[in-house]
Phi, psi and omega in degrees: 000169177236115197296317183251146147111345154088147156029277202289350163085005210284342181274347232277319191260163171315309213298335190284338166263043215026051208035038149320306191098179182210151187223124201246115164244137200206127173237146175236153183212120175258126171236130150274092213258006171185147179348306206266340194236169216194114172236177188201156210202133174203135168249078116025073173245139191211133164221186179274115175288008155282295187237001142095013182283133188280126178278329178166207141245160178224151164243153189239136129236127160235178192194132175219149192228128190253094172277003165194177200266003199228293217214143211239093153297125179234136187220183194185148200214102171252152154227150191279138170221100163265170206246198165293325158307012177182146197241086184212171183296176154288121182243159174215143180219119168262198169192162155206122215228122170259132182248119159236155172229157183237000000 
């Protein structure tokens, strides 16, 4: 998962804030409901740490199943809720990802 900036990476270059910067405040919430699987919940607010005006929220799930000791299914679901401080549509992004190891 991605702990600072959540999924969608929208923060991830300068450029998305005119160099402003970003103030990522976030609670993540992990549930283990059994041995194999794994789900996490994150909640997401960025703002400008110049003048504190807010770009938005984001929210996250995710849910992974390690169904052998070699390999993990993973998928995962954000959507962007933006504020007046940045200017883009309301975004939604999924994934699914199998990780093996060799």
């Amino acid at each position: 998962t991605h702990a600072v900036w959540g999924i969608l990476d929208l923060f991830a270059s300068p450029a998305a804030t005119n160099n402003r910067g970003v103030i990522d405040t976030h609670l993540r919430i992990e549930a283990r409901p059994a041995r194999p699987f794994r789900s996490e919940l994150a909640l997401h607010t960025f703002a400008s740490p110049v003048d504190g005006s807010a770009y938005g929220a984001e929210v996250d799930l995710t849910a992974s199943w390690a169904f052998s000791p070699f390999a993990t299914l993973e998928g995962g679901y954000a959507h962007f809720f933006p504020m007046s401080g940045f200017r883009t549509d309301p975004i939604d992004s999924g994934y699914v990802v199998l990780d093996v190891a060799f």
